[in-house]
C-alpha beads as a LAMMPS data file, in Angstrom:
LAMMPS data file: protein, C-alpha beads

334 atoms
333 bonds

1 atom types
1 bond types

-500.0 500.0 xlo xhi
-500.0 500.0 ylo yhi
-500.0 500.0 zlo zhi

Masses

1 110.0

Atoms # bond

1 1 1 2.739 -15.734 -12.524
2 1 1 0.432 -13.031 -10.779
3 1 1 -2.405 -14.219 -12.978
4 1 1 -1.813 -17.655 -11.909
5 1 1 -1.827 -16.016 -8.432
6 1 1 -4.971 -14.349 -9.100
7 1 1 -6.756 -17.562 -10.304
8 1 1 -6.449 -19.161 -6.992
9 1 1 -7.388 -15.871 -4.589
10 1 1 -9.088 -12.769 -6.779
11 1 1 -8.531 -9.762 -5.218
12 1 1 -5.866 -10.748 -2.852
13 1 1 -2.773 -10.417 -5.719
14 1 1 -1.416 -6.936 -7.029
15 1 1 1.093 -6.673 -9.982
16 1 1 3.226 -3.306 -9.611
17 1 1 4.911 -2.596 -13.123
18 1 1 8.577 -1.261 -11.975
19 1 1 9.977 -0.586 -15.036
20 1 1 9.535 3.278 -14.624
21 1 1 10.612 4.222 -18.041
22 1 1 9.165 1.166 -20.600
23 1 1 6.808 -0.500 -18.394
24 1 1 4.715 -2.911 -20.622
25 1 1 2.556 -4.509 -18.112
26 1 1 -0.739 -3.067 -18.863
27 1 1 -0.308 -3.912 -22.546
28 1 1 0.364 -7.539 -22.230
29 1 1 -2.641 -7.550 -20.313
30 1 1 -4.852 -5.799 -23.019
31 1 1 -5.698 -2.833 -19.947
32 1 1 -6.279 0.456 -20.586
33 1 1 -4.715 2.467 -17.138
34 1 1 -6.365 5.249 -15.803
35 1 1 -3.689 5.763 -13.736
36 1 1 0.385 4.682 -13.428
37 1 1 2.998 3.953 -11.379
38 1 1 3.696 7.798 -10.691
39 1 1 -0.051 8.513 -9.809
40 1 1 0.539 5.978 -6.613
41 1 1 3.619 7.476 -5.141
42 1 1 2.218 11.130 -5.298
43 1 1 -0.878 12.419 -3.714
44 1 1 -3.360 11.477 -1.173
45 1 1 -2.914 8.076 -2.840
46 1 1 1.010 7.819 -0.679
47 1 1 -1.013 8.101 2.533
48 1 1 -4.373 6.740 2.136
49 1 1 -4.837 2.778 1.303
50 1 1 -8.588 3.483 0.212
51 1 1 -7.121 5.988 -2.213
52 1 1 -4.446 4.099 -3.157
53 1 1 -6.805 0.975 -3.866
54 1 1 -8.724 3.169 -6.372
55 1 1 -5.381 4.379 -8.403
56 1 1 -5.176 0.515 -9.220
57 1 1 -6.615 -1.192 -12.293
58 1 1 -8.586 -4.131 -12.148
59 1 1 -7.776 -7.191 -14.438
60 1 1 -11.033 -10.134 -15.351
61 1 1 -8.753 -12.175 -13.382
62 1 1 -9.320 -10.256 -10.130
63 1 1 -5.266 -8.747 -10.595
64 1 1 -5.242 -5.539 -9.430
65 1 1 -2.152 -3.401 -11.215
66 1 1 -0.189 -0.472 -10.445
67 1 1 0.410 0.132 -14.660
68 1 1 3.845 1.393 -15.569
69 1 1 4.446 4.968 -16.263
70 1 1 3.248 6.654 -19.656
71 1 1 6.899 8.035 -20.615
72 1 1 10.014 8.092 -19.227
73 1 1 10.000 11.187 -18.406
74 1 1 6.978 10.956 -15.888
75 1 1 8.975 7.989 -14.915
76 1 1 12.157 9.817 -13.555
77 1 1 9.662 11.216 -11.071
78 1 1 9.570 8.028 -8.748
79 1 1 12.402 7.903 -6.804
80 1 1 13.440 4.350 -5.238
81 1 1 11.957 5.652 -1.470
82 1 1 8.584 6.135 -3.318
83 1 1 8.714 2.424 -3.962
84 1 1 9.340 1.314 -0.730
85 1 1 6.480 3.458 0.251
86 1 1 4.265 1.854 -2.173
87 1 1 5.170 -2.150 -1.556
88 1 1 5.432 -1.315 1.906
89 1 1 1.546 -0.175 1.573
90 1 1 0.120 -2.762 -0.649
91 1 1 1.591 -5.271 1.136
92 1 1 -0.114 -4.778 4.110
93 1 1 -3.389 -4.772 1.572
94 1 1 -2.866 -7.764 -0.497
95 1 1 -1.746 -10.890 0.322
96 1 1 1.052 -11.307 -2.544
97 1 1 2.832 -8.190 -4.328
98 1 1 4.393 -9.111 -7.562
99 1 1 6.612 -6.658 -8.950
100 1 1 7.642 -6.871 -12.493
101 1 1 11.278 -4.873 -12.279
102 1 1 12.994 -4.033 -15.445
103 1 1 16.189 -5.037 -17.043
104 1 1 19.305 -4.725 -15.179
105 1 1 19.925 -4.094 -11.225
106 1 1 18.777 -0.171 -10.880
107 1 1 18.249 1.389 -7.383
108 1 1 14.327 0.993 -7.641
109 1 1 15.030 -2.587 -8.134
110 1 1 17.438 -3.205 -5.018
111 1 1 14.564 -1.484 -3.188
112 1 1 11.981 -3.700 -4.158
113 1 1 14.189 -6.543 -3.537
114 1 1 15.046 -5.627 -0.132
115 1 1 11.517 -6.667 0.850
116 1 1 11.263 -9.836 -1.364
117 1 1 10.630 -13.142 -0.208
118 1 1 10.948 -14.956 -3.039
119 1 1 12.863 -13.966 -6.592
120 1 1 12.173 -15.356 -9.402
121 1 1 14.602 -14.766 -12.171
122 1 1 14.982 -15.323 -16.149
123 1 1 17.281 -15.940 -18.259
124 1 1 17.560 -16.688 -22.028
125 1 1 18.973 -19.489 -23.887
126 1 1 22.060 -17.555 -25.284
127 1 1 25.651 -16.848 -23.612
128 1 1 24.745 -13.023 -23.218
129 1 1 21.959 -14.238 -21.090
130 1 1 23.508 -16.526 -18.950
131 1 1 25.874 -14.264 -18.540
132 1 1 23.635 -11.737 -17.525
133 1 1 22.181 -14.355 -15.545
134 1 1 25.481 -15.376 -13.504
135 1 1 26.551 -11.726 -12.889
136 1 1 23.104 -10.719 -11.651
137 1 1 23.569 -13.606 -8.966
138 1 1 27.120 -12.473 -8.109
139 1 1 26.151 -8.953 -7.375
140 1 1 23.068 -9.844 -5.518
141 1 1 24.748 -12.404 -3.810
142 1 1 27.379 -10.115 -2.201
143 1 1 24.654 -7.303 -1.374
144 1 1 23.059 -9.746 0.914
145 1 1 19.381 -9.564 -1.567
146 1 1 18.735 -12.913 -2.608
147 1 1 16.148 -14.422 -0.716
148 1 1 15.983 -18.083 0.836
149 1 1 13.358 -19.078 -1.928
150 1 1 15.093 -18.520 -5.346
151 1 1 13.528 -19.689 -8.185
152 1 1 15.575 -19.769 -11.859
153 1 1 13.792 -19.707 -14.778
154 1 1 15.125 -20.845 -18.381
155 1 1 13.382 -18.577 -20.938
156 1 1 13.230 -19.499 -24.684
157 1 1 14.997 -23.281 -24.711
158 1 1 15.660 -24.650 -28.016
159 1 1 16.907 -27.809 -27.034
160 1 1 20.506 -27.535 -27.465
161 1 1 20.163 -26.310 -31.210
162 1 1 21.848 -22.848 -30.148
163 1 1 24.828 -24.751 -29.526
164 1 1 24.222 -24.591 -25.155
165 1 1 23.152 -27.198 -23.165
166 1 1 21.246 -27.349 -20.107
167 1 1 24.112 -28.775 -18.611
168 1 1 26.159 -25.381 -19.722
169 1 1 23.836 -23.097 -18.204
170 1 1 23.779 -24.828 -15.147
171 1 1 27.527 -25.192 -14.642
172 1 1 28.139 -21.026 -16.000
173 1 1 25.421 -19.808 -13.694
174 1 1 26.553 -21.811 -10.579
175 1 1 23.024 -23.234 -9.527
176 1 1 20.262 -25.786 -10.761
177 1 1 17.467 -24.290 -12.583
178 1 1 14.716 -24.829 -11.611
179 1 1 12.260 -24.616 -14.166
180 1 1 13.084 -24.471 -17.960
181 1 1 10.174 -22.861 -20.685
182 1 1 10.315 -24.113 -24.091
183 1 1 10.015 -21.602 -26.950
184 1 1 6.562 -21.999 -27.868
185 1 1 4.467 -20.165 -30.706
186 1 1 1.972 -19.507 -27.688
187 1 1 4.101 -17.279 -26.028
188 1 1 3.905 -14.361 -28.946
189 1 1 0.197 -14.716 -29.376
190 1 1 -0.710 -14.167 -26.127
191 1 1 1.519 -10.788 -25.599
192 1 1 0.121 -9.866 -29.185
193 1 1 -3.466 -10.644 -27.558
194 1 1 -2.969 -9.682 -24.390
195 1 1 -4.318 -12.794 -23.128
196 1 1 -1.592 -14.208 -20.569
197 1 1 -1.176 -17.802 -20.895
198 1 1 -2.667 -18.861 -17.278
199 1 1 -5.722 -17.062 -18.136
200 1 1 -6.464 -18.955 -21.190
201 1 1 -5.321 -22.277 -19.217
202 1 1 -3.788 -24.330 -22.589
203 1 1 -2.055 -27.349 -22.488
204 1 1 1.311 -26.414 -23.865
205 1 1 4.494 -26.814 -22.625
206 1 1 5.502 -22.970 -21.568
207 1 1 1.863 -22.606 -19.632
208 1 1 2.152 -25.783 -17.567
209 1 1 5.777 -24.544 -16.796
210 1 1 4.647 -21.628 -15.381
211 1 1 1.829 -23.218 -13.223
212 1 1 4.467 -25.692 -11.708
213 1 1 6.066 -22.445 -11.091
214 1 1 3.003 -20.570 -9.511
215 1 1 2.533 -24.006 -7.626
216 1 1 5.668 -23.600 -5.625
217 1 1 5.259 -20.004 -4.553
218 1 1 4.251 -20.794 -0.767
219 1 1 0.918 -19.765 0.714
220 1 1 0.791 -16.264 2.652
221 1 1 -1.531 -15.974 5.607
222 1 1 -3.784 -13.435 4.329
223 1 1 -4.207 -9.935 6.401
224 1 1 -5.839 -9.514 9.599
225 1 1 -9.508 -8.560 8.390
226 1 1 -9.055 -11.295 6.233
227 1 1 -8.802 -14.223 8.392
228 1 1 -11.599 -12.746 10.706
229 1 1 -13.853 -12.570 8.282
230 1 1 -12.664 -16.008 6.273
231 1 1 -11.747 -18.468 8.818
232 1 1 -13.900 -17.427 11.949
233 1 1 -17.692 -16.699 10.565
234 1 1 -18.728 -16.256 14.159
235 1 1 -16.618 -13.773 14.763
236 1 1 -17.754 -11.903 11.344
237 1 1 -21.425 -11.460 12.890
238 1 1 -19.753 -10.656 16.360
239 1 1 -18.621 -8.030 14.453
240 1 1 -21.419 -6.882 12.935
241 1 1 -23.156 -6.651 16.070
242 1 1 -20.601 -4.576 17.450
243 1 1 -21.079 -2.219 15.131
244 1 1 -24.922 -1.690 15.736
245 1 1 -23.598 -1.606 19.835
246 1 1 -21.321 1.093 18.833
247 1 1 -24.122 2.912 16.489
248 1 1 -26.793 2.762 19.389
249 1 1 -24.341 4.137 21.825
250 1 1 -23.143 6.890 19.882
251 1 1 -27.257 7.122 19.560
252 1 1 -28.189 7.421 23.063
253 1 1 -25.284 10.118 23.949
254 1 1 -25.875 12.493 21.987
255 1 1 -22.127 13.428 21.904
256 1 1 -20.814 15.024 18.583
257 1 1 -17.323 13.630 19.046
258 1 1 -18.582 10.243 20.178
259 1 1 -20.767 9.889 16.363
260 1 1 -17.775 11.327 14.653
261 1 1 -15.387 8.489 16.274
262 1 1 -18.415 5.430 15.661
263 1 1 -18.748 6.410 12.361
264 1 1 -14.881 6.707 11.698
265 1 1 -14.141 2.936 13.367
266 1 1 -17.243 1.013 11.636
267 1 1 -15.681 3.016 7.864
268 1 1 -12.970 1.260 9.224
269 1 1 -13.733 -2.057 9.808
270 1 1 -15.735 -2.287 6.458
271 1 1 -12.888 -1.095 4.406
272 1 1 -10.188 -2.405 5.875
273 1 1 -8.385 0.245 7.500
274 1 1 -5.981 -0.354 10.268
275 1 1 -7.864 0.012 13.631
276 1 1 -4.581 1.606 15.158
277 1 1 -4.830 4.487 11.975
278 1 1 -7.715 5.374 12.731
279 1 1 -7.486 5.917 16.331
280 1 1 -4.191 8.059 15.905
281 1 1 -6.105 10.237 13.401
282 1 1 -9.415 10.439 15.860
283 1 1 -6.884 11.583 18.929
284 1 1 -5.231 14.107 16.619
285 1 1 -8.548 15.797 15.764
286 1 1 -9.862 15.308 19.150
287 1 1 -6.610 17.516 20.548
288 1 1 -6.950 20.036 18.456
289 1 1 -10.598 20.563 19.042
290 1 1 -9.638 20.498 22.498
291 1 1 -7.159 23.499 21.788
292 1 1 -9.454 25.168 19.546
293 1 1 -12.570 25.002 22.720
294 1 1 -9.984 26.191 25.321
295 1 1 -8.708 29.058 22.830
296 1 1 -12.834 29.901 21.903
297 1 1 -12.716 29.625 25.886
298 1 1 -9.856 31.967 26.598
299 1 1 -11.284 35.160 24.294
300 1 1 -14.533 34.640 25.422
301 1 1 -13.163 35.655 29.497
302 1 1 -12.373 39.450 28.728
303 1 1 -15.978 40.363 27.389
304 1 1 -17.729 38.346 30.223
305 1 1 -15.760 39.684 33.130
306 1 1 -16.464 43.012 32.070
307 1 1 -19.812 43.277 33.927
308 1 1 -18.852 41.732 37.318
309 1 1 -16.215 44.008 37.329
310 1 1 -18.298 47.243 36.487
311 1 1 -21.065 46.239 39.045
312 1 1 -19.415 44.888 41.625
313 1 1 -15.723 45.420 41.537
314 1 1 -15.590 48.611 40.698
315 1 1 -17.692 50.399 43.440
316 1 1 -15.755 49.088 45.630
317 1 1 -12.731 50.582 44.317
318 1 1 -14.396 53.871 44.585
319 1 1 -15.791 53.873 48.139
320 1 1 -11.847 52.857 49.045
321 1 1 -10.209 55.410 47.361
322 1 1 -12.705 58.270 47.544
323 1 1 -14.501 57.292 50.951
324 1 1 -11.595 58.790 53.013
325 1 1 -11.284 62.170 51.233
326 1 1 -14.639 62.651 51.225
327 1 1 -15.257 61.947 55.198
328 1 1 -12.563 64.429 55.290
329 1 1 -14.283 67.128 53.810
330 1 1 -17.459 66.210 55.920
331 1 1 -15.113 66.728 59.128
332 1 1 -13.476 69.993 57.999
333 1 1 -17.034 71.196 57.037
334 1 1 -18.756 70.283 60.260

Bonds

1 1 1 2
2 1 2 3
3 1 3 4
4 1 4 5
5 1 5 6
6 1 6 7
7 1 7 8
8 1 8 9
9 1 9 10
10 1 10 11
11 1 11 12
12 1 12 13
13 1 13 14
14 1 14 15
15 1 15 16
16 1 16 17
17 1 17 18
18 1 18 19
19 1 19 20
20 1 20 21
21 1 21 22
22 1 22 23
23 1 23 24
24 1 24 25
25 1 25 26
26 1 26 27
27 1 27 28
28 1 28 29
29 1 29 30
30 1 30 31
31 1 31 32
32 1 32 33
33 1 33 34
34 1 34 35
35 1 35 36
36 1 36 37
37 1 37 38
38 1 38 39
39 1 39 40
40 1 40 41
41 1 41 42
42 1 42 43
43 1 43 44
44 1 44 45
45 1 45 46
46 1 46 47
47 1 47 48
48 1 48 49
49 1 49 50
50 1 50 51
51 1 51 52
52 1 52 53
53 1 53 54
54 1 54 55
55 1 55 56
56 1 56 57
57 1 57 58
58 1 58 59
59 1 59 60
60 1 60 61
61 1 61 62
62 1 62 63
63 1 63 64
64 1 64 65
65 1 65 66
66 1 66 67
67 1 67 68
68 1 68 69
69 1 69 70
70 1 70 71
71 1 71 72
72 1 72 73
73 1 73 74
74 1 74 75
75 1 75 76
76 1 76 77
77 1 77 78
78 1 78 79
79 1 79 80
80 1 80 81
81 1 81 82
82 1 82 83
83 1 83 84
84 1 84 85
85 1 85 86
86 1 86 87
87 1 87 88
88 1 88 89
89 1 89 90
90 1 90 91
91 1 91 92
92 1 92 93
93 1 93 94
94 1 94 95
95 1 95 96
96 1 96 97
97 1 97 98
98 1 98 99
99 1 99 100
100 1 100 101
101 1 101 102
102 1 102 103
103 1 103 104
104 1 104 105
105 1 105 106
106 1 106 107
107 1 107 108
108 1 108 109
109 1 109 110
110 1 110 111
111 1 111 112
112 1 112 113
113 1 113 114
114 1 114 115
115 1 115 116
116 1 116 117
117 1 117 118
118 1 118 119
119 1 119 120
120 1 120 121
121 1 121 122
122 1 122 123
123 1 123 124
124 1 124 125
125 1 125 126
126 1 126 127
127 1 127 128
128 1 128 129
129 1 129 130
130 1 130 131
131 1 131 132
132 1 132 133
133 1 133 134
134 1 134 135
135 1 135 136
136 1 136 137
137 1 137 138
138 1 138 139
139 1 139 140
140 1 140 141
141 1 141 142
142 1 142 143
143 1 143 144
144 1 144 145
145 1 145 146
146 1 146 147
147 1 147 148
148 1 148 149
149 1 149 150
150 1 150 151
151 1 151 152
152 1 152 153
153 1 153 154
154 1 154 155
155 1 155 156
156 1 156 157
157 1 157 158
158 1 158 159
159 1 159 160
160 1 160 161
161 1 161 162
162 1 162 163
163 1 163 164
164 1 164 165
165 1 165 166
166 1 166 167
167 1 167 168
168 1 168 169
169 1 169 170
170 1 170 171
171 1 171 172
172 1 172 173
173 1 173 174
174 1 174 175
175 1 175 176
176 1 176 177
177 1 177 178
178 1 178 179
179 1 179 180
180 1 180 181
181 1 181 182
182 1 182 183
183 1 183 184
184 1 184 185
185 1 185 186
186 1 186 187
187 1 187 188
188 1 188 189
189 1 189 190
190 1 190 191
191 1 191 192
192 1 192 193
193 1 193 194
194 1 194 195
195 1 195 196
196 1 196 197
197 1 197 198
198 1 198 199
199 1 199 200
200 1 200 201
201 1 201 202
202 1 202 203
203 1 203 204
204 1 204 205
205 1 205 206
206 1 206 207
207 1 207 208
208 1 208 209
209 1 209 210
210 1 210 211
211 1 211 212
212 1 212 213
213 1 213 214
214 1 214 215
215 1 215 216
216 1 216 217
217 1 217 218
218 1 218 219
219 1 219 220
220 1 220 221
221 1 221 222
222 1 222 223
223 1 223 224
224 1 224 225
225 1 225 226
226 1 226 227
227 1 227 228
228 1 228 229
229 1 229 230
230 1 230 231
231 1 231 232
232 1 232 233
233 1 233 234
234 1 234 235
235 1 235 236
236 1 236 237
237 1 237 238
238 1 238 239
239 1 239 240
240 1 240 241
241 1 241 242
242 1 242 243
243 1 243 244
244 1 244 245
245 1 245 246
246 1 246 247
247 1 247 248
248 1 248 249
249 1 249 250
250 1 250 251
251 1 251 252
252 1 252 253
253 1 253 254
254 1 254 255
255 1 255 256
256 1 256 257
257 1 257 258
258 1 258 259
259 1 259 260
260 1 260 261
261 1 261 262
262 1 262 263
263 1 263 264
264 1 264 265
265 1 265 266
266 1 266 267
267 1 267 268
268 1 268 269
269 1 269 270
270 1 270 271
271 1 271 272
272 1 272 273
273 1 273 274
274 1 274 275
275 1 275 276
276 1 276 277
277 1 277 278
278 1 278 279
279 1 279 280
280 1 280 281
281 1 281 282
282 1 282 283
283 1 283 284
284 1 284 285
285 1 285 286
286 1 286 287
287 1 287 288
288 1 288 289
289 1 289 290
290 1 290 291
291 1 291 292
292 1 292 293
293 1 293 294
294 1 294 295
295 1 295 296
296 1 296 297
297 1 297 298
298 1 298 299
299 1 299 300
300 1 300 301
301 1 301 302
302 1 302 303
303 1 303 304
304 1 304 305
305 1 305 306
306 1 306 307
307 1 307 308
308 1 308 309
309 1 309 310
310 1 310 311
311 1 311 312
312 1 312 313
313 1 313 314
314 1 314 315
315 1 315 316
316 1 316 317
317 1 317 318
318 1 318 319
319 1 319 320
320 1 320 321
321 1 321 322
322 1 322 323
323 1 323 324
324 1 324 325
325 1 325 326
326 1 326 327
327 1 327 328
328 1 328 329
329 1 329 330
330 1 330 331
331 1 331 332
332 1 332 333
333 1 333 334
């Protein structure tokens, strides 16, 4: 589905392999990771999105992945707030965030889900599976985690030669499916290739399944930058000129801190950085310079007060406390 996603926008769809332990992700789609799951949720990558967008690898589709862990052990490292973190992040990068979660309802899961807007689940054509299937449904369904657009998917029909029905499934798992795959010799070949299905665009059963299912996914309005610089072209150059206003202003002043702050906001608008980041960041520096002048200020006082005080203040001090005694002596003398 995310490579069906990709098709249509390149570069706006990120698939996050959350199977921490046995993530398979980057194998079915022939990728060699430079860096996994735990790499994004530890590290600069947690706080930076310019970081983070470099952790993730890059499919021919235009997917970007966050590839699942190397063992399970590196795995137990993410905890289920890292994950929040990290679809909380990308999804104010990307326009969709397709998460891959693994077998079975684990707290990493329920995390992700809490910030789904769509669910798409599968099932297979066998009584453990609907099963599965109907109990998943139950226990999401009382945890208040299944969103308003809930898609069920039929994995592996075999048209009733199992001894199940369509008709079965429906009635054990309490809802209409909604989309039922075939089992199809395609299916093997491309996880053995690692060529998914809606890359290679065939006309078999299983991959016009899934684009009927990629079809009813509903359009997401894409991030702020990207409608600027998408739907309003005028804007775009209005932009561009107001970075040349802010480049010849920070030119004509002459002020360190002003350059610093022009070159911070235009890194900003060309990668995509929150405006409101970068200004919190800017007045953080900009109050601890502030501090650091007024300290610089503050042990500078002692060694330049020194002089006045020898020259001028001082003399005075003598000709008060020693004038007196000494016109004494004059008197008693005279």
């Amino acid at each position: 589905m995310a490579v069906g996603l990709a098709a249509a926008l390149p570069g706006s769809i990120v698939l996050v392999d959350l199977d921490v332990q046995f993530g398979d992700v980057a194998s079915a789609l022939a990728l060699g990771p430079e860096y996994t799951l735990p790499d994004t949720v530890h590290g600069a990558a947690t706080n930076d999105p310019l970081v983070l967008k470099t952790f993730l690898s890059r499919h021919s589709t235009g997917l970007h992945v966050v590839a699942g862990s190397d063992s399970p052990a590196a795995g137990d490292a993410v905890t289920p707030a890292d994950v929040g973190r990290l679809v909380d992040m990308l999804s104010r990068e990307f326009r969709y965030v397709v998460v891959d979660t693994a077998p079975g309802l684990t707290d990493h899961t329920l995390t992700a889900l809490e910030r789904a807007t769509d669910l798409v689940m599968r099932g297979s054509m066998g009584v453990p599976g609907v099963r599965g299937l109907r109990k998943e449904l139950d226990v999401l369904g009382e945890l208040g985690l299944v969103p308003a657009r809930r898609h069920l998917v039929l994995n592996n029909s075999d048209g009733g030669s199992s001894g199940l029905d369509l008709a079965d499934v429906e009635q054990t798992v309490g809802a209409p499916l909604e989309l039922v795959l075939p089992r199809h010799s395609t299916v093997p070949l491309s996880t053995n290739t690692g060529a998914p299905l809606l890359q290679k665009g065939g006309k078999d059963p299983v991959t016009r399944g899934l684009q009927t299912l990629v079809g009813r996914i509903p359009p997401v309005a894409a991030p702020v930058r990207g409608r600027l610089t998408s739907t309003t072209p005028g804007l775009a150059m209005l932009t561009v000129a107001g970075r040349a206003a802010y480049e010849a202003l920070a030119t004509r002043t002459q002020v360190a801190d002003l350059r610093r702050f022009v070159g911070a906001v235009n890194q900003a608008e060309a990668y995509g950085i929150p405006l409101a980041d970068v200004l919190r960041a800017q007045a953080d520096e900009m109050r601890v310079k502030r501090r650091q002048r007024a300290e610089e200020q503050a042990m500078k006082v002692p060694v330049e007060v020194t002089f006045p005080l020898m020259v001028c203040v001082l003399p005075a001090l003598l000709i008060i406390v020693v004038g007196p005694a000494a016109m004494g002596v004059l008197e008693s003398l005279g």
